[in-house]
C-alpha positions in Angstrom: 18.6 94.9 60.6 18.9 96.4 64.1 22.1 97.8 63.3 21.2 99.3 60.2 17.5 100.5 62.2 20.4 102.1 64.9 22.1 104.0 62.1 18.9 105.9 61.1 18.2 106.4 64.3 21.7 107.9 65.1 21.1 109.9 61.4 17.8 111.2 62.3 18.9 112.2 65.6 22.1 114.4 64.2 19.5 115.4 61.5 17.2 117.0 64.0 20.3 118.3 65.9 21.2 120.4 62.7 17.8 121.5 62.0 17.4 122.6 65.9 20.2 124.4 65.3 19.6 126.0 61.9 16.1 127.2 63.3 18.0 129.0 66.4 20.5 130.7 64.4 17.2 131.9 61.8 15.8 133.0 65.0 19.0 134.9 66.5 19.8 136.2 62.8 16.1 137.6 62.6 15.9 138.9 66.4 19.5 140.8 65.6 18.1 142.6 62.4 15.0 143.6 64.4 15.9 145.2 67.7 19.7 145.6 67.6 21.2 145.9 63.8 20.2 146.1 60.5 22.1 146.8 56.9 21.6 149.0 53.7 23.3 149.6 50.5 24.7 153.2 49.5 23.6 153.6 46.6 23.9 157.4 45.6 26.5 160.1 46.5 24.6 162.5 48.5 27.1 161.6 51.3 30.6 161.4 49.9 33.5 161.1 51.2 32.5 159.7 53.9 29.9 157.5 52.4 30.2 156.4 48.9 28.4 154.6 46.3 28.6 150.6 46.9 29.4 150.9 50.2 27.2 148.6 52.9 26.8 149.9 56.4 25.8 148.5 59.9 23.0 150.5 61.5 22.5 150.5 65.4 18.9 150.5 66.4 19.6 150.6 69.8 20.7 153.9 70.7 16.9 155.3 70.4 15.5 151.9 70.7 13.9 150.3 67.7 10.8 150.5 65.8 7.6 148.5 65.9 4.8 149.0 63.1 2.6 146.9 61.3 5.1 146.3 58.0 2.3 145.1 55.9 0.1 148.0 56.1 3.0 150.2 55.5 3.6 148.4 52.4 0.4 149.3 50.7 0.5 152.8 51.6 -1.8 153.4 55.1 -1.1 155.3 57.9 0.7 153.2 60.7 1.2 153.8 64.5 5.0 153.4 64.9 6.4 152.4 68.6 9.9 152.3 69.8 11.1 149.5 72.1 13.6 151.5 75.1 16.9 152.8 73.7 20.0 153.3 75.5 20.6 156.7 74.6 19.8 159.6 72.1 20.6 160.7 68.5 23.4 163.4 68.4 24.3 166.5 66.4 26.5 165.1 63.4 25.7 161.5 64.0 24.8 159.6 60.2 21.1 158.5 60.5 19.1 156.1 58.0 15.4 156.8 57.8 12.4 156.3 56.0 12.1 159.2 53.5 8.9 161.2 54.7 7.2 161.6 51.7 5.0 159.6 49.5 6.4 159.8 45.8 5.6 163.2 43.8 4.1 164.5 46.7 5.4 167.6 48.8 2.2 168.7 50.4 1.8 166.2 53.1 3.8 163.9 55.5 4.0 159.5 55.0 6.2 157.2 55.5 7.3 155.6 52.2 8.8 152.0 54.4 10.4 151.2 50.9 12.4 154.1 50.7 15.4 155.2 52.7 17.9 158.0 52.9 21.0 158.4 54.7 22.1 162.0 56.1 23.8 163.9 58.8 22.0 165.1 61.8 22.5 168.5 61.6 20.2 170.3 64.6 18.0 168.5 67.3 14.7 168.7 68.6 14.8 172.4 70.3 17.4 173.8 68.3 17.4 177.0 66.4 19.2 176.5 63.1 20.7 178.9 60.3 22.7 178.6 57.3 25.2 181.5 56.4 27.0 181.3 53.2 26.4 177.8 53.1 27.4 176.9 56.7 25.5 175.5 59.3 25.1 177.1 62.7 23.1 176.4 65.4 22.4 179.4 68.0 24.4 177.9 71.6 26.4 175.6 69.9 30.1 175.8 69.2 31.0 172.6 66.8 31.1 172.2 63.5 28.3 170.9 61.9 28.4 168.5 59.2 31.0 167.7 57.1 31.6 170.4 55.1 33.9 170.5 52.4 34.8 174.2 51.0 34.6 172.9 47.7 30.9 172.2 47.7 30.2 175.7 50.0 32.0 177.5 46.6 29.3 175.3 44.6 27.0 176.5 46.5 28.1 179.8 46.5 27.5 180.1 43.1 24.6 177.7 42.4 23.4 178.4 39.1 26.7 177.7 37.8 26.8 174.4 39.1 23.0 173.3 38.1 22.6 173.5 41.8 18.4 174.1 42.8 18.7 177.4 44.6 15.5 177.9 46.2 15.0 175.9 49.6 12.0 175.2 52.3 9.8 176.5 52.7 9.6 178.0 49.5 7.8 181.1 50.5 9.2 184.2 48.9 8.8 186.7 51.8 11.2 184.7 53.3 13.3 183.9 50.5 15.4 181.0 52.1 18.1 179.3 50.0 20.2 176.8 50.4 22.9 179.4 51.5 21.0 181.6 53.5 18.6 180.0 55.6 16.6 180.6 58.7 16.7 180.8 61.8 14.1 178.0 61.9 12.8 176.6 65.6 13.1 172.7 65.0 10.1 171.5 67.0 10.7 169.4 70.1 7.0 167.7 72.0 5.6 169.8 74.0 7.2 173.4 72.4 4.1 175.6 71.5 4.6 178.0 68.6 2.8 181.3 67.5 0.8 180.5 64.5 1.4 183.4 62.2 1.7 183.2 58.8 5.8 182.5 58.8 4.9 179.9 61.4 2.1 178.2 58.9 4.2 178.0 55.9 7.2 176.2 58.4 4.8 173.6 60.0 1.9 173.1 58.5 3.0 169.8 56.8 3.8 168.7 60.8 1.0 169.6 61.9 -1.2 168.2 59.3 0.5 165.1 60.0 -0.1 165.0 63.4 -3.8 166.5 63.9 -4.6 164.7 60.6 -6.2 167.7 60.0 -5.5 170.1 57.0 -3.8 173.4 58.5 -4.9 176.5 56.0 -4.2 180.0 55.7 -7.4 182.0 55.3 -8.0 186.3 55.7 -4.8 186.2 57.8 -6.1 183.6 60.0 -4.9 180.2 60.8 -7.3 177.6 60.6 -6.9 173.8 61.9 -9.9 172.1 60.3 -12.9 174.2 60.9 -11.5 175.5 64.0 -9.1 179.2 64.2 -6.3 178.5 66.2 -3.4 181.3 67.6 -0.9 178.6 68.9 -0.1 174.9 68.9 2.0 172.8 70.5 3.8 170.1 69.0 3.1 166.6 69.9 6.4 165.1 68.3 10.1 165.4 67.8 11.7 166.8 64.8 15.0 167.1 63.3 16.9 168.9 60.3 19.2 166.4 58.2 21.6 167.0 55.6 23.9 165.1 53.5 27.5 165.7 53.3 28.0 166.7 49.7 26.3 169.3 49.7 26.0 170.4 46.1 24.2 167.1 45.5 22.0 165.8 48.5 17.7 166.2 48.1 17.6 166.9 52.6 16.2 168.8 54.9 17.0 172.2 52.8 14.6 171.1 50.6 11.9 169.2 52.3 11.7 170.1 56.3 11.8 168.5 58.8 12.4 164.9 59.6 9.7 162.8 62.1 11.7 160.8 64.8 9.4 157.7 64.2 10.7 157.7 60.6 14.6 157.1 61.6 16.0 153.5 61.9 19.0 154.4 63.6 22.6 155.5 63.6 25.4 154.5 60.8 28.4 152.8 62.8 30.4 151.1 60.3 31.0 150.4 56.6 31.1 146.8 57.1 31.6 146.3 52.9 32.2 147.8 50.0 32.4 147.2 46.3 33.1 150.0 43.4 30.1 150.2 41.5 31.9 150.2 37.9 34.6 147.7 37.9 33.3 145.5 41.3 36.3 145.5 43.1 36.3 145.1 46.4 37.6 148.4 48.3 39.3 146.6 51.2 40.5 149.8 53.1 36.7 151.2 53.6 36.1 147.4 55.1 35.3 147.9 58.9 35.8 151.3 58.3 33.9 153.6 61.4 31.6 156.3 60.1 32.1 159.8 61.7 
């Protein structure tokens, strides 16, 4: 009896010993996916080549640091304070960025995080930048590299857009600007703490931003620009901005279309492709395994 009442004992004890150990790993497994990495599925081709369809990614959060919101509220839709835990560095021009997409479904007219939705794109410009597209290339005014990946197969797409189904017209959709995806700008991507004239070029370019941030409806009344009740003749911007772009460009819903991307609303920066699996036949494609993004 005492022997078989030691076996239980010595069971229970390597029991508990798993169990511990299980319960550390849950811990370190959910800790990881919080602050440092975090996963998604492609599952479009908005970014081909360099991103396909079936292709699973590994997403550092800690460049910019990651985010801290109450998920549950962003789940059914309200308005959420988003923090960011220190980073160790900053999001660069051409770096591959996940985020939340910034607007609630069917809706263009104001700014909200949809937390089950997320998009993958190039970072085209930064907070600060000034950016224009000529015949479908990017430029932004100081810089020298090449922006985005382009391909001069998609810029003859886009070239000739109708041809290819393509939707011509881009943000802000005003037509005394007449912006397209092909001829674009120059548009002042707002940086915190940038003030900007409000004019009426201005109000068409921001006033989802600034709605967003004032929680205030921005309008457009006898050529002056009102903020609530109130007439205002400059703002400054309380938040960082940025304009993001996928790689195929014939086929990517971005920043051409829509504006502007919050900084709250990006996870983080695509490293690696860590799996991938053709969507059709479900073969494994073992040389975009490991694979670094650029």
């Amino acid at each position: 009896m005492d022997r078989f009442l030691a076996v239980i004992k010595k069971l229970l004890t390597l029991f508990m010993k798993l169990f511990t150990g299980v319960c550390y790993l849950v811990l370190l497994f959910f800790f990881v996916q919080v602050f440092c990495y975090t996963s998604f599925r492609i599952p479009s081709e908005s970014m081909d080549p360099v991103l396909v369809n079936g292709d699973y990614i590994l997403v550092n959060k800690m460049i910019k640091g990651a985010r801290l919101f109450d998920v549950f509220a962003a789940v059914e839709g309200k308005d959420v304070d988003i923090y960011r835990i220190p980073g160790f560095g900053d999001f660069k021009r051409n770096d591959v960025l996940v985020f939340n997409f910034p607007y609630p479904e069917n809706r263009w007219d104001s700014i909200s995080m949809d937390v089950m939705r997320y998009y993958v794109k190039r970072c085209i410009a930064l907070p600060g930048d000034t950016l224009e597209i000529r015949g479908g290339r990017y430029k932004v005014r100081g810089c020298g590299e090449r922006l985005g990946n382009q391909d001069e197969r998609y810029i003859e797409k886009l070239e000739h857009a109708e041809q290819y189904g393509i939707a011509v017209d881009a943000f802000p959709y005003d037509e005394q600007q007449g912006w397209t995806v092909c001829e674009f700008g120059p548009l002042a991507i707002p940086e915190k703490g940038r003030k900007v004239v409000m004019n009426r070029t201005n109000f068409f370019l921001y006033r989802q931003l600034i709605d967003w941030e004032q929680k205030k409806k921005l309008s457009l009344k006898d050529g002056r620009i009102l903020l609530g009740d109130s007439a205002i003749t400059q703002y400054r911007f309380e938040k960082d901005y940025y304009f993001v772009a996928g790689d195929n460009m014939a086929n990517s819903q971005d920043s051409r279309y829509w504006g502007m991307l919050p900084e709250e609303y990006i996870v983080g920066k695509v490293v690696r492709i860590w799996y991938s699996e053709d969507k059709y036949s479900g073969k494994i494609r073992w040389e975009r395994i490991l694979k670094k993004v650029r």
